[in-house]
DODOGU-694272 format. One record per residue (C-alpha): residue number from 1; residue in three letters; z, x, y. Coordinates in Angstrom, 2 decimals, m for minus. Layout:
REM residues N
> NUM ALA Z X Y
...
//
This chain:
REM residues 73
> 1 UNK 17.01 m4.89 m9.46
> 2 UNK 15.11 m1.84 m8.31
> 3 UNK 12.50 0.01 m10.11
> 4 UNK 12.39 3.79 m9.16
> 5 UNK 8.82 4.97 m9.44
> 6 UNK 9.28 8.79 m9.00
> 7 UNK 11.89 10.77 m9.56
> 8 UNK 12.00 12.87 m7.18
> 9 UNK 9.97 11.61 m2.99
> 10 UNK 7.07 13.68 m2.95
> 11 UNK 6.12 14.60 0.59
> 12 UNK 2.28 13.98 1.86
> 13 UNK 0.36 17.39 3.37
> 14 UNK m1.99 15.81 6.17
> 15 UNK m3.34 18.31 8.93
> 16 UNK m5.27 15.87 12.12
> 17 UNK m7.72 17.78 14.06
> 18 UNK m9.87 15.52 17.01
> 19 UNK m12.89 16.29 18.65
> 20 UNK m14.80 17.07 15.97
> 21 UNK m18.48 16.90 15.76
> 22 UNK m19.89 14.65 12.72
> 23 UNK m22.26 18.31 12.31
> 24 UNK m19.00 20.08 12.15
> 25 UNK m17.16 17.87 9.56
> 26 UNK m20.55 18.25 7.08
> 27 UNK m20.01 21.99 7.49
> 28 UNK m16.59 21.97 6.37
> 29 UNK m16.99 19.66 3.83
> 30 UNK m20.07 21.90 2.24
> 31 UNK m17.56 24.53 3.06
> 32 UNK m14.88 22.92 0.62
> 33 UNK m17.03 21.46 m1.82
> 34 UNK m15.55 23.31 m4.88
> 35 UNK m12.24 23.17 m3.77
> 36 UNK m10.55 20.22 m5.62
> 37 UNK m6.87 20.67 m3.81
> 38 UNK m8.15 19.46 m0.64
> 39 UNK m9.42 16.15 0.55
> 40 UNK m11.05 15.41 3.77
> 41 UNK m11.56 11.89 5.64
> 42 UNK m13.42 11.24 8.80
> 43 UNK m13.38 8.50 11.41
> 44 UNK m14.81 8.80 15.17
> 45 UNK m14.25 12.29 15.74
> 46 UNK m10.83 13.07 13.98
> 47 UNK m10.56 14.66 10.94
> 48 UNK m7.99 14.23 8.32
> 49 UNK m7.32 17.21 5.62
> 50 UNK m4.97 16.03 3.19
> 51 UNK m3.84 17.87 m0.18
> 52 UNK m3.69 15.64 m3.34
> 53 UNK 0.21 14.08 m3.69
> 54 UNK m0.34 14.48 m7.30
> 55 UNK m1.11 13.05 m11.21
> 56 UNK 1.79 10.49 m10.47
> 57 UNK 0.18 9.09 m7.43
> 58 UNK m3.72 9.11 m8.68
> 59 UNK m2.07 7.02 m11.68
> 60 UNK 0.22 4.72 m9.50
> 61 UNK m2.91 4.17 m7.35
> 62 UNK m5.44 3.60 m10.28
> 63 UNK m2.86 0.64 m11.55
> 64 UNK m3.14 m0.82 m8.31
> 65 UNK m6.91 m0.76 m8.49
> 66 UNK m7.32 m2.17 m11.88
> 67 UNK m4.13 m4.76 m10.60
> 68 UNK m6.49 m6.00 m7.98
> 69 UNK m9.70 m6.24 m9.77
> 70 UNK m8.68 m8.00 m12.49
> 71 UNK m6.52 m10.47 m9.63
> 72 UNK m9.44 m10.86 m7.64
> 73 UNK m11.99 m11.75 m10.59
//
């Protein structure tokens, strides 16, 4: 039995830039504050902007949360 959870394969944006400064990620996250289609992530000097996948995701992802908690309590 399969369970088909989108539609239609939505396809990640991700952009990896290295070498950047921990000063330099701060300045483009102030930079991007207000901007709500963008996402950033940083680990040891690379720097991951990502766009949202979308509604369908956040709510997959939220189950999966809640799924967890309530498995783990």
């Amino acid at each position: 039995m399969s369970i088909p959870l989108l539609d239609h394969p939505i396809q990640e944006k991700l952009v990896t830039v290295a070498d950047v400064s921990w000063e330099e990620f701060k300045g483009i996250e102030a930079q991007l504050k207000d901007n709500r289609n963008v996402r950033l992530s940083y680990l040891s000097g690379i720097l991951e902007i990502m766009s949202p996948i979308g509604e369908k995701h956040e709510d997959v992802k939220r189950t999966l949360g809640y799924l967890l908690e309530a498995y783990i309590k």
